[in-house]
DSSP file (Angstrom, degrees, kcal/mol; ACC not computed):
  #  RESIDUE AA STRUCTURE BP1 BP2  ACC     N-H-->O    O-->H-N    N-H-->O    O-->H-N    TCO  KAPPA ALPHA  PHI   PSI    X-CA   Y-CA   Z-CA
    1    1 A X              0   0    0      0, 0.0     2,-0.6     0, 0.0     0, 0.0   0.000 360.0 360.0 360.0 117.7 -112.6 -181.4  -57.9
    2    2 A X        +     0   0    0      2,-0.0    28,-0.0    28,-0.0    25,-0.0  -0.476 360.0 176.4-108.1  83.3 -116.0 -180.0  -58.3
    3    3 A X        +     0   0    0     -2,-0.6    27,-0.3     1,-0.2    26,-0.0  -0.276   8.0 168.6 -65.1 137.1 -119.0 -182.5  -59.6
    4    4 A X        +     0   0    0      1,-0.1    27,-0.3    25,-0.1    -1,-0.2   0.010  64.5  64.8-116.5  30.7 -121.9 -180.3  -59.5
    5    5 A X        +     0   0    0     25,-0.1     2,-0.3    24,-0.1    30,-0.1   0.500  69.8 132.9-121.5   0.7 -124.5 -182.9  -61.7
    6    6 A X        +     0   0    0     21,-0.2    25,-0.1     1,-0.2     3,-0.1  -0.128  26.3 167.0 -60.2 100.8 -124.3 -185.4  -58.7
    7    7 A X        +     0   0    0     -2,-0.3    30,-1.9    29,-0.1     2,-0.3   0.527  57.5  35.6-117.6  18.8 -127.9 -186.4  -58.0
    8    8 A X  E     -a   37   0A   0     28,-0.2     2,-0.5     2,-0.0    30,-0.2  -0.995  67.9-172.6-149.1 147.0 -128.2 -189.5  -55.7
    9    9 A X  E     -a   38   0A   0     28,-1.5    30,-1.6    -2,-0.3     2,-0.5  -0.910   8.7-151.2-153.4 125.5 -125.3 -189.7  -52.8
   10   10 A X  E     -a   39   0A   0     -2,-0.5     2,-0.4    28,-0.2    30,-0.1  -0.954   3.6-162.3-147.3 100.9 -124.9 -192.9  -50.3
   11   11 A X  E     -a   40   0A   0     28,-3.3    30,-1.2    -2,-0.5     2,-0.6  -0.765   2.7-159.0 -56.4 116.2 -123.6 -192.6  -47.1
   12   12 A X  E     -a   41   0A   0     -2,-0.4    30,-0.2    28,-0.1     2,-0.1  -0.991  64.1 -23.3-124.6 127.4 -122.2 -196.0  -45.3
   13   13 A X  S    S-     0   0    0     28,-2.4     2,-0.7    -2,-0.6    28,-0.3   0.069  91.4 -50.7  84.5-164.7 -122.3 -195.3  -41.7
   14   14 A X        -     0   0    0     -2,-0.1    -1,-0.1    26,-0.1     7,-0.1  -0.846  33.5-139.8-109.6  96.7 -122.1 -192.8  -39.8
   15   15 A X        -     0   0    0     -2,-0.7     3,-0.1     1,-0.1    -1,-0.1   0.344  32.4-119.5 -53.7 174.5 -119.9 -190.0  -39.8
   16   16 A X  S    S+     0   0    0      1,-0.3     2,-0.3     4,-0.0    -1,-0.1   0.582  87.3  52.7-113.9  22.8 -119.1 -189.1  -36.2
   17   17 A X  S >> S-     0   0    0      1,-0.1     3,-1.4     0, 0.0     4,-1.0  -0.931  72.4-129.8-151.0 139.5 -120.5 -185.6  -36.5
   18   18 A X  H 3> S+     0   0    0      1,-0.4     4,-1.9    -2,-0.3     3,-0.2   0.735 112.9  49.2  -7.7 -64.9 -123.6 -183.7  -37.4
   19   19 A X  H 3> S+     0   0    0      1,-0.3     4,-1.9     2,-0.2     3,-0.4   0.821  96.4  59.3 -74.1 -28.5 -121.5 -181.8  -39.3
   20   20 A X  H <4 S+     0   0    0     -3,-1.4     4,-0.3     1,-0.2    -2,-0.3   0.655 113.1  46.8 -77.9 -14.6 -119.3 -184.1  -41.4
   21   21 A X  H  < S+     0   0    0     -4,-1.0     4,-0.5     2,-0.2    -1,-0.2   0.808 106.7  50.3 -84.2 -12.9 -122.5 -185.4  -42.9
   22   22 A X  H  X S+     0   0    0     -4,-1.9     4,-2.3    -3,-0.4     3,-0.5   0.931 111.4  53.3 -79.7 -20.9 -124.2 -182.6  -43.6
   23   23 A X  T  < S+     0   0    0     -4,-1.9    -1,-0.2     2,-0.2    -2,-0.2   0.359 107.0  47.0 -62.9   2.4 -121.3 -181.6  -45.2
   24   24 A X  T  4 S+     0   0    0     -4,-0.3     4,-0.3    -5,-0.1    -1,-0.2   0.328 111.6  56.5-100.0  -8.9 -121.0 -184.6  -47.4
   25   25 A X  T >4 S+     0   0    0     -4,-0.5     3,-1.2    -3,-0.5    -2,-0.2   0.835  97.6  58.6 -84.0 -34.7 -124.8 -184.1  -48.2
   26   26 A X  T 3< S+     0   0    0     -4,-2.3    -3,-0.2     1,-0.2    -2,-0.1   0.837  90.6  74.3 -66.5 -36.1 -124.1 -180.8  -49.4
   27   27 A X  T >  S+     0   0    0     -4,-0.1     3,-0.6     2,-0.1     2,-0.2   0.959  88.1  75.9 -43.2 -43.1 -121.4 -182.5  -52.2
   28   28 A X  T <  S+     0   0    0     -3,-1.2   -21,-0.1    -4,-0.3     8,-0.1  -0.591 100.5  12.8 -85.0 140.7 -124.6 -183.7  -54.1
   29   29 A X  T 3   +     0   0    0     -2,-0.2    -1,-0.2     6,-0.1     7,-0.1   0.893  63.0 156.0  86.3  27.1 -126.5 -181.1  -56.1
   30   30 A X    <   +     0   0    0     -3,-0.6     2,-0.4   -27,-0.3   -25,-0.1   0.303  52.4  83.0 -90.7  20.1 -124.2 -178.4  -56.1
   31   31 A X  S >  S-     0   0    0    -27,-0.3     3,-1.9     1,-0.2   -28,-0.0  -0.987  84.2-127.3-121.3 156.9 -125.9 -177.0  -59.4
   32   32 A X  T 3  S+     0   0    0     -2,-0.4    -1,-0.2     1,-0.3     0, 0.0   0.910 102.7  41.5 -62.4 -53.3 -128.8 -175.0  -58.7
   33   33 A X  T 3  S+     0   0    0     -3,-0.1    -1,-0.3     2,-0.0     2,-0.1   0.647  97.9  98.7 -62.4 -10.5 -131.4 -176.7  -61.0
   34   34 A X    <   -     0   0    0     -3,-1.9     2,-0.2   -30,-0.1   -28,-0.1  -0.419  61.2-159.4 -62.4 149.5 -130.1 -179.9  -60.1
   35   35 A X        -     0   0    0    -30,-0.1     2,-0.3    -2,-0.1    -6,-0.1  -0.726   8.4-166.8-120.2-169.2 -131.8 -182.0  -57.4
   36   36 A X        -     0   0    0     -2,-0.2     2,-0.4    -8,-0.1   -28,-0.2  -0.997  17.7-148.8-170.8 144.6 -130.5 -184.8  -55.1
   37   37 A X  E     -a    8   0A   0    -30,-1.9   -28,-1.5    -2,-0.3     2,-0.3  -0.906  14.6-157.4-136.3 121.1 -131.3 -187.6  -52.8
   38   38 A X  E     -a    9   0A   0     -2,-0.4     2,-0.4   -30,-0.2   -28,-0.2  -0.804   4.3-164.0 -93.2 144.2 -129.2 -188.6  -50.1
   39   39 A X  E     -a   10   0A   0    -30,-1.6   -28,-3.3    -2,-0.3     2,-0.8  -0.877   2.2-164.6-140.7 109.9 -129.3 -192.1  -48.7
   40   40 A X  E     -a   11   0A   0     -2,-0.4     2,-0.6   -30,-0.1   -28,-0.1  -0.825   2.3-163.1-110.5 153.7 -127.7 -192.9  -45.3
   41   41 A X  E     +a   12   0A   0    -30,-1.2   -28,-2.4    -2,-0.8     2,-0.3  -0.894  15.2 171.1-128.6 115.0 -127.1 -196.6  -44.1
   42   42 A X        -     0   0    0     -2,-0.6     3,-0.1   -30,-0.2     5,-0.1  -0.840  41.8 -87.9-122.4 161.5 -126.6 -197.1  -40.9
   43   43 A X    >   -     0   0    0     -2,-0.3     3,-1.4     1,-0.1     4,-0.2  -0.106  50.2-101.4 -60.3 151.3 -126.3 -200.2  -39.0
   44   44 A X  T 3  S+     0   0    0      1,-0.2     2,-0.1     2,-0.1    -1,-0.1  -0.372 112.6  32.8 -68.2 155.5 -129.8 -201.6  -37.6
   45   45 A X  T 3> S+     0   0    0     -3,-0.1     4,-2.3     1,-0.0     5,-0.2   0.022  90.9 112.8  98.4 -48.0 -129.8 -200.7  -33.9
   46   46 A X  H <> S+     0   0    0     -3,-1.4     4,-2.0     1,-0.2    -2,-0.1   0.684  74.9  36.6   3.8 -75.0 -128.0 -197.6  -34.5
   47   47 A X  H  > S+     0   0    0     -4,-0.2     4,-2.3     2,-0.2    -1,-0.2   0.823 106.4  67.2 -93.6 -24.5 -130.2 -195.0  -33.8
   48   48 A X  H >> S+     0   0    0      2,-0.2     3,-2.5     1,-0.2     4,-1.5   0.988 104.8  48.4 -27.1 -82.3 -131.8 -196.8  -31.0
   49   49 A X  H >X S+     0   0    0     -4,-2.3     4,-2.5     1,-0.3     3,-1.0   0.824 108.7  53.4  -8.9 -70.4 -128.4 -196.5  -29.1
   50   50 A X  H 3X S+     0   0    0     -4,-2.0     4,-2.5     1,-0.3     5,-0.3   0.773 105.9  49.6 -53.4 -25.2 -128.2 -193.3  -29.8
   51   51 A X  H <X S+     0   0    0     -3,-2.5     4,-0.7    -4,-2.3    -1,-0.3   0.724 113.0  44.0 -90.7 -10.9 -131.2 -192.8  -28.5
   52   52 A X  H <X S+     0   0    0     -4,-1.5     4,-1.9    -3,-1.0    -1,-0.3   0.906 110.7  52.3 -98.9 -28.4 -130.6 -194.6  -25.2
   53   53 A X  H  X S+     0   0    0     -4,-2.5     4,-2.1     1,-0.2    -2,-0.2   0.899 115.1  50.0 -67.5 -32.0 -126.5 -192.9  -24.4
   54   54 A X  H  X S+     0   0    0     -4,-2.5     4,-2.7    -5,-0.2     5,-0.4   0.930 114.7  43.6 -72.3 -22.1 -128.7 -189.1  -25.1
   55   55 A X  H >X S+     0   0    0     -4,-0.7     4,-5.2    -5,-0.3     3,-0.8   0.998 112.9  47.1 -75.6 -44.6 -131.4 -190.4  -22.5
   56   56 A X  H 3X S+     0   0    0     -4,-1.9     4,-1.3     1,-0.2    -1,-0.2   0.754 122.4  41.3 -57.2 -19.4 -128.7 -191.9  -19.8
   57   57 A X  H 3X S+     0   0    0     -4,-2.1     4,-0.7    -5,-0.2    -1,-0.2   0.573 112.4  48.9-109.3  14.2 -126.8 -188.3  -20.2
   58   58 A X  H <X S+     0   0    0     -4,-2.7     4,-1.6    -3,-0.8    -2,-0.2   0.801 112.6  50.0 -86.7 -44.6 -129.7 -186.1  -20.4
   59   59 A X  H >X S+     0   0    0     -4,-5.2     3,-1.5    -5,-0.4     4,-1.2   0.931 113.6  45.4 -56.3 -47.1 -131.0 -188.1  -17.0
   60   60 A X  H 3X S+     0   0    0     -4,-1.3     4,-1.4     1,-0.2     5,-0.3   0.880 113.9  53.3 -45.9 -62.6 -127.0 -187.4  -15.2
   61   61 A X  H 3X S+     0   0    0     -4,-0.7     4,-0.5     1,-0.2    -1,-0.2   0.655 114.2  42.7 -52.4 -25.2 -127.5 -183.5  -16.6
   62   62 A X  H XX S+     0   0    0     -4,-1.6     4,-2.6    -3,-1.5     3,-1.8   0.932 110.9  48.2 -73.6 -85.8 -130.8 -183.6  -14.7
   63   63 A X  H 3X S+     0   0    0     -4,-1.2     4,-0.9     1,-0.2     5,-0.2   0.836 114.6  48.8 -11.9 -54.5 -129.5 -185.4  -11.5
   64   64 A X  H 3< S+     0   0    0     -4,-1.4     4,-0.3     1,-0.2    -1,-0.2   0.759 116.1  49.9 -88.2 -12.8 -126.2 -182.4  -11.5
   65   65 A X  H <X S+     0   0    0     -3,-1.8     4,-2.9    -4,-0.5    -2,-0.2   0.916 108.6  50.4 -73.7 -24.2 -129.3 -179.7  -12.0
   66   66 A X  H  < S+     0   0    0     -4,-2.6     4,-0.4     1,-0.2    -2,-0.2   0.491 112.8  42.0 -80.7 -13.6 -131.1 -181.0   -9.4
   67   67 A X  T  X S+     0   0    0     -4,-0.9     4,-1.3    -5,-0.4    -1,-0.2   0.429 109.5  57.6 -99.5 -20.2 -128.4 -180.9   -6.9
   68   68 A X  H  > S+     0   0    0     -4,-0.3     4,-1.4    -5,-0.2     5,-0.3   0.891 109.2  49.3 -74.6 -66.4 -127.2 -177.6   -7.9
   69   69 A X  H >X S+     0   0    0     -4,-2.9     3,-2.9     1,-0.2     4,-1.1   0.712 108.2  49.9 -25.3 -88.8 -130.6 -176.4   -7.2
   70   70 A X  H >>>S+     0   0    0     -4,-0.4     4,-2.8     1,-0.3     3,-2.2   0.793 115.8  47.6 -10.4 -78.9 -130.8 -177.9   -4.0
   71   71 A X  H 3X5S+     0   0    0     -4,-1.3     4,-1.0     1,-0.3    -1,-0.3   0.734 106.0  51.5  -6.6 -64.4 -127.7 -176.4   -3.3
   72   72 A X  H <X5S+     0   0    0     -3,-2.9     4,-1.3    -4,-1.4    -1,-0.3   0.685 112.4  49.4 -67.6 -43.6 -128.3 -173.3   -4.4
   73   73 A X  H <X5S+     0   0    0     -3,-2.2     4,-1.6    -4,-1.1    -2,-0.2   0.718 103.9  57.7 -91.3 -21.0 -131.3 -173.3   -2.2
   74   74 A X  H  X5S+     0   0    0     -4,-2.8     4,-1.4    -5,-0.3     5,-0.3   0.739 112.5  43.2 -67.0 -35.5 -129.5 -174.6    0.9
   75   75 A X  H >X<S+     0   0    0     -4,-1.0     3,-2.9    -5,-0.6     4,-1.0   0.808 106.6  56.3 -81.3 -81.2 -127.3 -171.6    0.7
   76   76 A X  H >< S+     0   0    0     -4,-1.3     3,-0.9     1,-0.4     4,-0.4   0.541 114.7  47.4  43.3 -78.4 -130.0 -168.9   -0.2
   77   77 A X  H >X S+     0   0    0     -4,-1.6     4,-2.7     1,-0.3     3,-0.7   0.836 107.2  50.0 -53.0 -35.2 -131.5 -170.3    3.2
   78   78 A X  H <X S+     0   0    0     -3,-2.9     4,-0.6    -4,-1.4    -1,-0.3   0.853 115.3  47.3 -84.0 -26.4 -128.4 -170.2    5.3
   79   79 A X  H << S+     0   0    0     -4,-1.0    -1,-0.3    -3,-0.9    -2,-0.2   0.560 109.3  52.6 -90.2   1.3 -128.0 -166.6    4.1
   80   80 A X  H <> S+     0   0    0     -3,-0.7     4,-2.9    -4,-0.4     5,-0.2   0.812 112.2  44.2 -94.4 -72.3 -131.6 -165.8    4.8
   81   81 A X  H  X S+     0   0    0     -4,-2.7     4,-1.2     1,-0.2    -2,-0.2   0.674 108.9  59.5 -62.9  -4.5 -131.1 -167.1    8.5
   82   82 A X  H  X S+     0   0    0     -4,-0.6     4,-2.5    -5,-0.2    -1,-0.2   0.872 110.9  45.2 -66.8 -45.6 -127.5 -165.1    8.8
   83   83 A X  H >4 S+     0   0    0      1,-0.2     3,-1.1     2,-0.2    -2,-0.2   0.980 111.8  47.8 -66.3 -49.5 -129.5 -161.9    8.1
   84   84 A X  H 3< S+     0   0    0     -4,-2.9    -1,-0.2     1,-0.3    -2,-0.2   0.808 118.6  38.1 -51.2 -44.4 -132.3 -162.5   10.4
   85   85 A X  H 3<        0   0    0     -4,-1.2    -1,-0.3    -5,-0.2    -2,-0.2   0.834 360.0 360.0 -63.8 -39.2 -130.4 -163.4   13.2
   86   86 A X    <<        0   0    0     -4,-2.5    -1,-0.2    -3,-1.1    -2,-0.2   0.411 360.0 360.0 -99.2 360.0 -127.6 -160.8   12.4
């Protein structure tokens, strides 16, 4: 079933991907001269959350670059002093 005159479109909650909402914004306004406003409602607090689970896994993604480096740089050295010596 295809409405294509569909010009106001209400989300409740929050899909649990990017894409399954933009694809359920993309339902309204599927004829070209038509326009649309899509309305999400999400719970208060929401995006907050989100915003604190992206900050505790960008900091771990930081922490495991910052030990690969290190790593990285311990070996570098240890292959630095192989040559010289060898």
């Amino acid at each position: 079933m295809d409405l294509k005159c569909i010009t106001v479109l209400v989300q409740f909650l929050v899909p649990d991907s990017w894409n399954t909402l933009m694809q359920r914004f993309g339902r309204a306004a599927r004829n070209m001269p038509v326009t649309a406003k899509c309305i999400l409602l999400a719970p208060s607090g929401y995006f907050h959350e989100m915003r604190i689970k992206r900050m505790r896994l960008d900091k771990r993604k930081r922490r495991t670059l910052n030990a690969e480096a290190l790593s990285n740089k311990k070996a570098a050295r240890t292959v630095q002093r192989k040559a010289e010596i060898g």
